[in-house]
PyMOL Python script that loads the backbone (N, CA, C, O; Angstrom):
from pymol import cmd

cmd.read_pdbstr("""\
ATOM      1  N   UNK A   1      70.188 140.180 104.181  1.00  0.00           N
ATOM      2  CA  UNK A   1      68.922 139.875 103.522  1.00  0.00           C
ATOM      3  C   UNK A   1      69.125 138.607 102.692  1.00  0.00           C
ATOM      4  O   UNK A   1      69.936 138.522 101.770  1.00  0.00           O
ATOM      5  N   UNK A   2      68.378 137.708 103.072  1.00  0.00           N
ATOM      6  CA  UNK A   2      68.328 136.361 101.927  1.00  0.00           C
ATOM      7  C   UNK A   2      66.939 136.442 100.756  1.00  0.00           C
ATOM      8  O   UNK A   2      66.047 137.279 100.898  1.00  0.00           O
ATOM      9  N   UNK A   3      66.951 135.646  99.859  1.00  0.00           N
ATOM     10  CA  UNK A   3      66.053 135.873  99.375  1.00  0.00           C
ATOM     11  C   UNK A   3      65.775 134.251  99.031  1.00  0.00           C
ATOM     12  O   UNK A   3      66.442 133.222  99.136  1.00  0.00           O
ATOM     13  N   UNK A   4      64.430 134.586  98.565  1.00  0.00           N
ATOM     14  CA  UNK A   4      63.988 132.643  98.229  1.00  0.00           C
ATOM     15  C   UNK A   4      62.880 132.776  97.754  1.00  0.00           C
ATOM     16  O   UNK A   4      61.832 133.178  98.260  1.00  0.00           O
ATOM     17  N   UNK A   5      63.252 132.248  96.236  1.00  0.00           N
ATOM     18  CA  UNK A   5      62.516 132.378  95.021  1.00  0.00           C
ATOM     19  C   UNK A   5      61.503 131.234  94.776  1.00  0.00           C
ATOM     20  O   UNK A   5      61.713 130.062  95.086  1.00  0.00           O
ATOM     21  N   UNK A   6      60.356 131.713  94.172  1.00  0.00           N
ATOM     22  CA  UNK A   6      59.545 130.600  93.719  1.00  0.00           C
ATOM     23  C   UNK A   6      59.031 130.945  92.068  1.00  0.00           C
ATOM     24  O   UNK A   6      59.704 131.577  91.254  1.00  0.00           O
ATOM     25  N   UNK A   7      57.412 130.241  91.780  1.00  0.00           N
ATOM     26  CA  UNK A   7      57.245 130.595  90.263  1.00  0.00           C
ATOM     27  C   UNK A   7      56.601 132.189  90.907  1.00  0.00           C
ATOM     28  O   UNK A   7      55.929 132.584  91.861  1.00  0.00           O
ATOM     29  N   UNK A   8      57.294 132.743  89.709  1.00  0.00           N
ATOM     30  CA  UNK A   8      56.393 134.151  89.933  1.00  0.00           C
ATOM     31  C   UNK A   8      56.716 134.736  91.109  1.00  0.00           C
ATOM     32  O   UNK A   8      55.726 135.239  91.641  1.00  0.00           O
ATOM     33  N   UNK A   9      58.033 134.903  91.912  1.00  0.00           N
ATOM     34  CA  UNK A   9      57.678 135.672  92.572  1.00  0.00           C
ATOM     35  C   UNK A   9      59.180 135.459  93.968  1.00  0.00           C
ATOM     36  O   UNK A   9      59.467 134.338  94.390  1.00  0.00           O
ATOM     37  N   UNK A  10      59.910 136.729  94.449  1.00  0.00           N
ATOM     38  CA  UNK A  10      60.666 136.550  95.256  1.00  0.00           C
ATOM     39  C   UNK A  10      60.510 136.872  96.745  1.00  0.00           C
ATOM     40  O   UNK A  10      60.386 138.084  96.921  1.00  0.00           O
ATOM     41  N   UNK A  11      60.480 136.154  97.854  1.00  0.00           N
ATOM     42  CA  UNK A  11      60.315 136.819  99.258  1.00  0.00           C
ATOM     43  C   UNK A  11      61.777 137.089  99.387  1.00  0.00           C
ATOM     44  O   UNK A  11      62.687 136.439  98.874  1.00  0.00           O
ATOM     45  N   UNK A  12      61.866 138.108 100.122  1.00  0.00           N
ATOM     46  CA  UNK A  12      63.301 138.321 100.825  1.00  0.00           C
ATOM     47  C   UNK A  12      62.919 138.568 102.450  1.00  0.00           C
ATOM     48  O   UNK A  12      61.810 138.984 102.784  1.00  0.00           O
ATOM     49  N   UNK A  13      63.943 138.269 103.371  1.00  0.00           N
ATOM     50  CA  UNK A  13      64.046 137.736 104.422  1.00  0.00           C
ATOM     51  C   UNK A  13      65.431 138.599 105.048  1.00  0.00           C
ATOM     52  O   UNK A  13      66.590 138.277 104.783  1.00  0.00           O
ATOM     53  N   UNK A  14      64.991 139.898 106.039  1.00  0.00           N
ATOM     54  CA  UNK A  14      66.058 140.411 106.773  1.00  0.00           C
ATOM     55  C   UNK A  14      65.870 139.620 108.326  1.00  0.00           C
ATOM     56  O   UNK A  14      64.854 139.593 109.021  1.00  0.00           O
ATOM     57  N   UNK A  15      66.921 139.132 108.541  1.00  0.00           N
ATOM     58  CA  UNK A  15      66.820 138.647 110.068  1.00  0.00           C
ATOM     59  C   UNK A  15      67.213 139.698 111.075  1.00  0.00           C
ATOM     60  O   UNK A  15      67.357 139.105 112.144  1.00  0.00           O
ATOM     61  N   UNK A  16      67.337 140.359 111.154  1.00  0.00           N
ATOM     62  CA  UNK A  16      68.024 141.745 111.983  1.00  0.00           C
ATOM     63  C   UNK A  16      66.718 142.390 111.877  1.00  0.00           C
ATOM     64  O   UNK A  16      66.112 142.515 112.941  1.00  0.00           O
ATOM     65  N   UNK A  17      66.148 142.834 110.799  1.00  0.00           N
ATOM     66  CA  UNK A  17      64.545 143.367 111.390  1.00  0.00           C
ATOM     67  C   UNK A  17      63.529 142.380 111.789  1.00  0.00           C
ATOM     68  O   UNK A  17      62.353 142.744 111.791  1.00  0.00           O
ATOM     69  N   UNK A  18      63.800 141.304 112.091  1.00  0.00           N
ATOM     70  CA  UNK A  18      62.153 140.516 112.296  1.00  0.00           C
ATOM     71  C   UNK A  18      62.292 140.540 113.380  1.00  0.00           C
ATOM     72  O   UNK A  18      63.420 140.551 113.874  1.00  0.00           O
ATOM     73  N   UNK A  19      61.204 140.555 114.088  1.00  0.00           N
ATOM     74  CA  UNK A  19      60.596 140.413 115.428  1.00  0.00           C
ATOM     75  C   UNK A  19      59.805 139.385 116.093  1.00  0.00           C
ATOM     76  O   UNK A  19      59.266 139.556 117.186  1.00  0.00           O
ATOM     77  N   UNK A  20      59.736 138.031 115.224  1.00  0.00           N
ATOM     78  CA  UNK A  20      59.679 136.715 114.942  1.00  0.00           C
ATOM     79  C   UNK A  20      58.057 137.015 116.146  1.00  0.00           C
ATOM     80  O   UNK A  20      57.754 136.379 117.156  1.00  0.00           O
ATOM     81  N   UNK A  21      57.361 138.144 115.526  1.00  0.00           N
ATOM     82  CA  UNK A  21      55.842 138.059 116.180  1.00  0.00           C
ATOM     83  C   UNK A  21      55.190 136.457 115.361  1.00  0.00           C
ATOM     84  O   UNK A  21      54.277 135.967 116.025  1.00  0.00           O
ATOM     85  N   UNK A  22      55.522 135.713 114.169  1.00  0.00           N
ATOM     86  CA  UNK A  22      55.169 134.395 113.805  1.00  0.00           C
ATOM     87  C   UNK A  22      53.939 134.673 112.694  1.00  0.00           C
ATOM     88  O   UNK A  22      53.381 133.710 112.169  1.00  0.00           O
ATOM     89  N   UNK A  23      53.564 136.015 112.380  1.00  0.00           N
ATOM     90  CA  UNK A  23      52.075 136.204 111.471  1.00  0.00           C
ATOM     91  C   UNK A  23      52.549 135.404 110.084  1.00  0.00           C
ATOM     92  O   UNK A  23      51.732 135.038 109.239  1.00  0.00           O
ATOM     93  N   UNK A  24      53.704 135.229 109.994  1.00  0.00           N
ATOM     94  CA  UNK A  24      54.321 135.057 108.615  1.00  0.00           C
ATOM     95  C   UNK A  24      53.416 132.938 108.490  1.00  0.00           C
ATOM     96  O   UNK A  24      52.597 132.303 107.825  1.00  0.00           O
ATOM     97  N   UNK A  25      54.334 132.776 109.611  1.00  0.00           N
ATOM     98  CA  UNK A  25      54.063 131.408 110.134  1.00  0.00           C
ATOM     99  C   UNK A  25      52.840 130.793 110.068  1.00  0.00           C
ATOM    100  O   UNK A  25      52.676 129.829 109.321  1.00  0.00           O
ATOM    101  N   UNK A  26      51.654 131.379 110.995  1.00  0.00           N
ATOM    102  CA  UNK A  26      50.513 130.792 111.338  1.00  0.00           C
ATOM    103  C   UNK A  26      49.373 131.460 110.383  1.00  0.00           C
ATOM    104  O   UNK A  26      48.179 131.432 110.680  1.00  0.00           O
ATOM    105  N   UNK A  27      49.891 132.070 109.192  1.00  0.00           N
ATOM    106  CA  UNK A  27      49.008 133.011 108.397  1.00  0.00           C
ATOM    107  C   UNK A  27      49.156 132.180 107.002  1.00  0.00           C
ATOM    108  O   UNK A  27      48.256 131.958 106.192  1.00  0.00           O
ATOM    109  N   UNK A  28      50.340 131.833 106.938  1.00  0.00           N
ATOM    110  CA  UNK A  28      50.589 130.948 105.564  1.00  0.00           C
ATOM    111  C   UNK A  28      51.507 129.559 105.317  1.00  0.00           C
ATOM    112  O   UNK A  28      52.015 129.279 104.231  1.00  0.00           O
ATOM    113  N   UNK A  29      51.657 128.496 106.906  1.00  0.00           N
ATOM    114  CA  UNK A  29      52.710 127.475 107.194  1.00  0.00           C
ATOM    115  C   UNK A  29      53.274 126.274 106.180  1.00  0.00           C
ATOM    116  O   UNK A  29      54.131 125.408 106.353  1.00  0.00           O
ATOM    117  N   UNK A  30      52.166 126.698 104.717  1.00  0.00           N
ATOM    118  CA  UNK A  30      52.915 125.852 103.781  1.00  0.00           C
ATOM    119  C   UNK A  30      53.984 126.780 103.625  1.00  0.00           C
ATOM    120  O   UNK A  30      55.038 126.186 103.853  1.00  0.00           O
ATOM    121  N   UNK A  31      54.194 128.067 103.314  1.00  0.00           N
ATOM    122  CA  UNK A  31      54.819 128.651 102.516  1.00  0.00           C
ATOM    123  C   UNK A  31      56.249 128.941 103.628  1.00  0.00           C
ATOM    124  O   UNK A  31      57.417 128.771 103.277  1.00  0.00           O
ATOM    125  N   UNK A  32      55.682 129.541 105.398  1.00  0.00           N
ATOM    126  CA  UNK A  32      56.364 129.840 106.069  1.00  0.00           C
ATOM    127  C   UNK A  32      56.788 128.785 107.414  1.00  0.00           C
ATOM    128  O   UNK A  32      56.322 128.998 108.534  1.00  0.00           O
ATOM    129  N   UNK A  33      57.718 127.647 107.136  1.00  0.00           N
ATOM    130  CA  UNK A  33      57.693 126.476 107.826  1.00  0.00           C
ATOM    131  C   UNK A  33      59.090 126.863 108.810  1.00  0.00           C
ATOM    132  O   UNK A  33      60.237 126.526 108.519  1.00  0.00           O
ATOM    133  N   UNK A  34      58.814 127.405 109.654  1.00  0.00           N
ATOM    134  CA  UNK A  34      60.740 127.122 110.919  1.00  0.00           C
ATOM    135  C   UNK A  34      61.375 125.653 110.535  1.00  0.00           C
ATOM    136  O   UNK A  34      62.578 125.419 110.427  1.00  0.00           O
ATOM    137  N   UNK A  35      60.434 124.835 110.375  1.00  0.00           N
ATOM    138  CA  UNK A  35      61.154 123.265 110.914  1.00  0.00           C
ATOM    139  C   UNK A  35      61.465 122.644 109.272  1.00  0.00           C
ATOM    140  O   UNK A  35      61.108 121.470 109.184  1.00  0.00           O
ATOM    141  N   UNK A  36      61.900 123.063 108.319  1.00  0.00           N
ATOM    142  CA  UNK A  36      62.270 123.202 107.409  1.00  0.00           C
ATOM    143  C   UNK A  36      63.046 123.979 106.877  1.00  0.00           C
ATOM    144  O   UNK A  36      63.247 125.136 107.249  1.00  0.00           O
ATOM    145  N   UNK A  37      63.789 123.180 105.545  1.00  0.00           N
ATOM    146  CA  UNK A  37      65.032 124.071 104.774  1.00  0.00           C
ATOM    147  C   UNK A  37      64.928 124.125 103.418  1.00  0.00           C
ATOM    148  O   UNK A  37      65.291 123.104 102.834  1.00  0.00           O
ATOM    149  N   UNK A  38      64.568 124.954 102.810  1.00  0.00           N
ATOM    150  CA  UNK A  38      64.822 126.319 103.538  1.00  0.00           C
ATOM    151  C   UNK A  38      63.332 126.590 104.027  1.00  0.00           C
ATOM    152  O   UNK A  38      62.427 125.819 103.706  1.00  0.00           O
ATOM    153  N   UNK A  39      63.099 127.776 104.860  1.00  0.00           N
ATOM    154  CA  UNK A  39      62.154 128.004 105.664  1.00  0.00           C
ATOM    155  C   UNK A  39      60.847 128.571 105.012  1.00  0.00           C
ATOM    156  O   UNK A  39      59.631 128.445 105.161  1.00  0.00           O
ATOM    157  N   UNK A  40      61.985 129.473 103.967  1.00  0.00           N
ATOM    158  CA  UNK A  40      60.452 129.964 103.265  1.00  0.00           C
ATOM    159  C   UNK A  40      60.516 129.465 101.829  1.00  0.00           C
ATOM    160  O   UNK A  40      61.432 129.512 101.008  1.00  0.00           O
ATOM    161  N   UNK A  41      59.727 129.152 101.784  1.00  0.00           N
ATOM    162  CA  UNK A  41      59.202 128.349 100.501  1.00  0.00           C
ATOM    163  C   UNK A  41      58.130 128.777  99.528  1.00  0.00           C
ATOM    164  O   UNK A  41      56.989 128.407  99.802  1.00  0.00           O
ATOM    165  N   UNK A  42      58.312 129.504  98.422  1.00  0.00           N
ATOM    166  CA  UNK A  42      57.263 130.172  97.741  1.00  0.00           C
ATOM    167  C   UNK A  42      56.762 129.832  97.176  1.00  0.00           C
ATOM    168  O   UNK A  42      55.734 130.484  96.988  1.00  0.00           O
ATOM    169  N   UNK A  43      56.925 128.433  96.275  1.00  0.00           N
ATOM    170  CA  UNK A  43      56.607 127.846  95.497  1.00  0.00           C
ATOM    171  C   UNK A  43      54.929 126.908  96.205  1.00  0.00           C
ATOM    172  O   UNK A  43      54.022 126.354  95.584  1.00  0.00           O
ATOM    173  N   UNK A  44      55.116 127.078  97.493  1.00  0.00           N
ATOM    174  CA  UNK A  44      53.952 126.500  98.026  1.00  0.00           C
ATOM    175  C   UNK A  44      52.839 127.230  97.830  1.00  0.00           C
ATOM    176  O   UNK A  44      51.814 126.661  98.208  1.00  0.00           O
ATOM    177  N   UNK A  45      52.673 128.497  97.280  1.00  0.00           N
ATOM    178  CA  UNK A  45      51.580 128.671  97.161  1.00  0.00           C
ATOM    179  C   UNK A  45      51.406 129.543  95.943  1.00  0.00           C
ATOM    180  O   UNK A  45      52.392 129.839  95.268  1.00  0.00           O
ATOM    181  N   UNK A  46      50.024 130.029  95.584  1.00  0.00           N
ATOM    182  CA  UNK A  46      50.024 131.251  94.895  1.00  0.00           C
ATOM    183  C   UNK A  46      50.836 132.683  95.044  1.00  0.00           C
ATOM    184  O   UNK A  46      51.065 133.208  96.134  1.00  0.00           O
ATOM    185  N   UNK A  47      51.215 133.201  93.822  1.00  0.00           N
ATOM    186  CA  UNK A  47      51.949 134.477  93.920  1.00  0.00           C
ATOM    187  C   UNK A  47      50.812 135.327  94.876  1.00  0.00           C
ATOM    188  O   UNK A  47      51.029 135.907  95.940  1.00  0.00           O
ATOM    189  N   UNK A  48      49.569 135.203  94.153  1.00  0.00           N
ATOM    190  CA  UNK A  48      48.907 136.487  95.915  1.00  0.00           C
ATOM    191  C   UNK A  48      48.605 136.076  96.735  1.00  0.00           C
ATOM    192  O   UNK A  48      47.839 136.661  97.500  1.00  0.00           O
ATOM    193  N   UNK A  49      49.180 134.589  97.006  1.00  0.00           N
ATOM    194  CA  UNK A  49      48.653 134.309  98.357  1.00  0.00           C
ATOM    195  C   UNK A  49      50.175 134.365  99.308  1.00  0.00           C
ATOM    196  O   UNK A  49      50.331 134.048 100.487  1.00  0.00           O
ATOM    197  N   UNK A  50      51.271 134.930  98.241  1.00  0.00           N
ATOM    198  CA  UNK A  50      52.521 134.674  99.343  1.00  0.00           C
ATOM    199  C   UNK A  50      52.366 136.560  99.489  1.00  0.00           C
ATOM    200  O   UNK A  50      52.617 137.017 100.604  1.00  0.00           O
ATOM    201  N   UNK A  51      51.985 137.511  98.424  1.00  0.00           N
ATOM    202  CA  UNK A  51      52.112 138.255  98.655  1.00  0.00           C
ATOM    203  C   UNK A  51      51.221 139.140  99.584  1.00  0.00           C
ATOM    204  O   UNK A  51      51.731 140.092 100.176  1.00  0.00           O
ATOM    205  N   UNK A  52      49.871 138.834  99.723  1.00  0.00           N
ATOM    206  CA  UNK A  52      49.183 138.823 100.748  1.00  0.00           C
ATOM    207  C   UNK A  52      49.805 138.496 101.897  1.00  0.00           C
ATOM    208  O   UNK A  52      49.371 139.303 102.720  1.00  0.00           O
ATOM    209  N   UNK A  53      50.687 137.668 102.506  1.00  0.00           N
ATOM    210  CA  UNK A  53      50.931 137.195 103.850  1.00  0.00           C
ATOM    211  C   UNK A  53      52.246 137.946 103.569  1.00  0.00           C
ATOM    212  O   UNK A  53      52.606 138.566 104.570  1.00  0.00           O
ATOM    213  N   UNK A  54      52.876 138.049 102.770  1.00  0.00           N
ATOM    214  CA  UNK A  54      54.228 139.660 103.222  1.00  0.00           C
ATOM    215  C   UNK A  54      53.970 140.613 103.784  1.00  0.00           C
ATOM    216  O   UNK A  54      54.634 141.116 104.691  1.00  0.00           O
ATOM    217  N   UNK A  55      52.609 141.144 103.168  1.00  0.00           N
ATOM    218  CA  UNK A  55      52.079 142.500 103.240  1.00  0.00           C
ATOM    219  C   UNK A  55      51.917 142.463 104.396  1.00  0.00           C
ATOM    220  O   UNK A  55      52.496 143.312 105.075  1.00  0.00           O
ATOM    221  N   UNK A  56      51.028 141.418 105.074  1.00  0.00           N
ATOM    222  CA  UNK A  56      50.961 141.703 106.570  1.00  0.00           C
ATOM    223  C   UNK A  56      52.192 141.533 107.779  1.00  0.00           C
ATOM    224  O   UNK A  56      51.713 141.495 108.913  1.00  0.00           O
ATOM    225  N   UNK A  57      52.937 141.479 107.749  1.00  0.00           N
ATOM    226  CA  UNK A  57      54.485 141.190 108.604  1.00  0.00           C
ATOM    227  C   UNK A  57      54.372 142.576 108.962  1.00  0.00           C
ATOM    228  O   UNK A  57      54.195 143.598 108.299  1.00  0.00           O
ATOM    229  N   UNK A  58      54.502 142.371 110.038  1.00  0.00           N
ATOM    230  CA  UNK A  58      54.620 143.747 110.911  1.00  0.00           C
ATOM    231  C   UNK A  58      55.653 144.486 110.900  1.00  0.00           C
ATOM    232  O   UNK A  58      55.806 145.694 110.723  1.00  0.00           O
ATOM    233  N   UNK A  59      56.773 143.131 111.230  1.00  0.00           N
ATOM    234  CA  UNK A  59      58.407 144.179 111.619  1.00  0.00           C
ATOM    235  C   UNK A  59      58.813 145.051 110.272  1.00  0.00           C
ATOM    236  O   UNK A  59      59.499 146.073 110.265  1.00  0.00           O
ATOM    237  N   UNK A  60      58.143 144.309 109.000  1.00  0.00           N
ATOM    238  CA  UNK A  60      58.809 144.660 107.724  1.00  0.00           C
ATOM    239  C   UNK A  60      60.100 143.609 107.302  1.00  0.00           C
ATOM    240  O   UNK A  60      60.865 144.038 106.438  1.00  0.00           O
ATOM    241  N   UNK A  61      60.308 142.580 107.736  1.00  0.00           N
ATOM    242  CA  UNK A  61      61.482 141.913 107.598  1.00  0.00           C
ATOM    243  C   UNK A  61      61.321 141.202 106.237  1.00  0.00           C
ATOM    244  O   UNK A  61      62.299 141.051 105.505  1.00  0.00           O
ATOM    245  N   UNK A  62      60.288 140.834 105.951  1.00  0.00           N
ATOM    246  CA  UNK A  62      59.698 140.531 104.780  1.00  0.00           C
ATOM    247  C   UNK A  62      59.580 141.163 103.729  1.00  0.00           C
ATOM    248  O   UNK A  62      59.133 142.256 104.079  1.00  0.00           O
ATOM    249  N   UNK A  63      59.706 141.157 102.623  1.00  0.00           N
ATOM    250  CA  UNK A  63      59.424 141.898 101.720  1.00  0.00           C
ATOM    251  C   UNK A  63      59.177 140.627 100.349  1.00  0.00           C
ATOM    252  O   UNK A  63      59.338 139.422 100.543  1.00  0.00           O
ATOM    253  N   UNK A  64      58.787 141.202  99.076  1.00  0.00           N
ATOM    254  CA  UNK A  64      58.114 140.890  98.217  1.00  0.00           C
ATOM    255  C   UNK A  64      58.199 141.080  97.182  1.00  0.00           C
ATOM    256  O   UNK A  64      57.329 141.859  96.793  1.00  0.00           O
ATOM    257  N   UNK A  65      59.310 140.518  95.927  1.00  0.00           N
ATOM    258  CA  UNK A  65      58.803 141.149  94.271  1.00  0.00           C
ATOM    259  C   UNK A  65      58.336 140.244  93.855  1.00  0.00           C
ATOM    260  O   UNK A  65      58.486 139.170  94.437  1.00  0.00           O
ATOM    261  N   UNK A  66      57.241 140.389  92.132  1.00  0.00           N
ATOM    262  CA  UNK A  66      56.541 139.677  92.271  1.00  0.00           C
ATOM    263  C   UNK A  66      57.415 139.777  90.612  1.00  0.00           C
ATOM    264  O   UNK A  66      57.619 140.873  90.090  1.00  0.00           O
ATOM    265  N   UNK A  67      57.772 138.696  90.073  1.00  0.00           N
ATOM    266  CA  UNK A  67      58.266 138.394  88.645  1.00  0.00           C
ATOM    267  C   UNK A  67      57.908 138.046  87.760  1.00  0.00           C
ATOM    268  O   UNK A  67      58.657 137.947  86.788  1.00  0.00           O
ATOM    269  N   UNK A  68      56.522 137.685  87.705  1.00  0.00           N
ATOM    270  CA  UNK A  68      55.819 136.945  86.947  1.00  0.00           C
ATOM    271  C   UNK A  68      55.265 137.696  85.631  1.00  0.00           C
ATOM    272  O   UNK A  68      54.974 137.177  84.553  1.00  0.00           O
ATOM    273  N   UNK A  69      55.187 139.273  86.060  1.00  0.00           N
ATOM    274  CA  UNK A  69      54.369 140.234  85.145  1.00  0.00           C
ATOM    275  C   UNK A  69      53.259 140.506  85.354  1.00  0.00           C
ATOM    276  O   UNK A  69      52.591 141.057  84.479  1.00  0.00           O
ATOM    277  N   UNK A  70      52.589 140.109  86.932  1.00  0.00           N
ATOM    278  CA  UNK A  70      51.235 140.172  87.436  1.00  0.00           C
ATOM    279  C   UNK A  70      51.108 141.212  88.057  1.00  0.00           C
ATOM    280  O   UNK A  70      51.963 142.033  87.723  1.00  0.00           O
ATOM    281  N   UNK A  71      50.399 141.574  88.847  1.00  0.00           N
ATOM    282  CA  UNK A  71      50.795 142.474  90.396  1.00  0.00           C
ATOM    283  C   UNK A  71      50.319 141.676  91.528  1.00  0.00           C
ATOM    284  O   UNK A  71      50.301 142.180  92.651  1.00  0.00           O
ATOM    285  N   UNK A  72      49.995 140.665  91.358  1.00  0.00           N
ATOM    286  CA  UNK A  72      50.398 139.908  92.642  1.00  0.00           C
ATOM    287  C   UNK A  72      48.758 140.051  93.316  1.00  0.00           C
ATOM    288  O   UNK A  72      48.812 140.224  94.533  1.00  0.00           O
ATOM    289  N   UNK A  73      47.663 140.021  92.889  1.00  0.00           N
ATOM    290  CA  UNK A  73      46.806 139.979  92.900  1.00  0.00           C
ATOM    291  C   UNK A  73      45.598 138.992  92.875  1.00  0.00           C
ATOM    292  O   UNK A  73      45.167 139.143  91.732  1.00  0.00           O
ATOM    293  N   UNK A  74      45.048 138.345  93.307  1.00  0.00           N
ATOM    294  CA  UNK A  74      43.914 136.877  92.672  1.00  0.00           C
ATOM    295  C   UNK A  74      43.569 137.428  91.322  1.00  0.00           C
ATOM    296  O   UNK A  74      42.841 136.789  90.562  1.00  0.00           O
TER     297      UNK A  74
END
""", "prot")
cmd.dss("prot")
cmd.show_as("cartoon", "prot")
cmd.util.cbc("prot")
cmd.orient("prot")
């Protein structure tokens, strides 16, 4: 599991569960870029707008804390 921090908020990243279906990608591509390093980048967006596009990842490879003291909400 890697993890990759932004303001407010940590994605973590299992590569052994993803199933690279891409929702991560074409749902949020500032935040979730392949052709970049590092790939996921949190700082690109709002805390509920990265946590919104976790929530939906199918495989679960994704996951989400949110640090800020919010719940990750608009």
């Amino acid at each position: 599991m890697k993890s990759y921090e932004g303001p407010g908020v940590v994605v973590g990243f299992d590569a052994d569960v993803c199933q690279h279906a891409a929702m991560c990608v074409r749902g949020l591509p500032r935040v979730f870029d392949t052709g970049a390093r590092p790939w996921i980048q949190p700082a690109n967006a709002t805390v509920a707008e990265v946590v919104s596009q976790v929530e939906m990842c199918s495989s679960g490879a994704l996951s989400v804390q949110v640090t800020d003291g919010s719940d990750g909400q608009p």
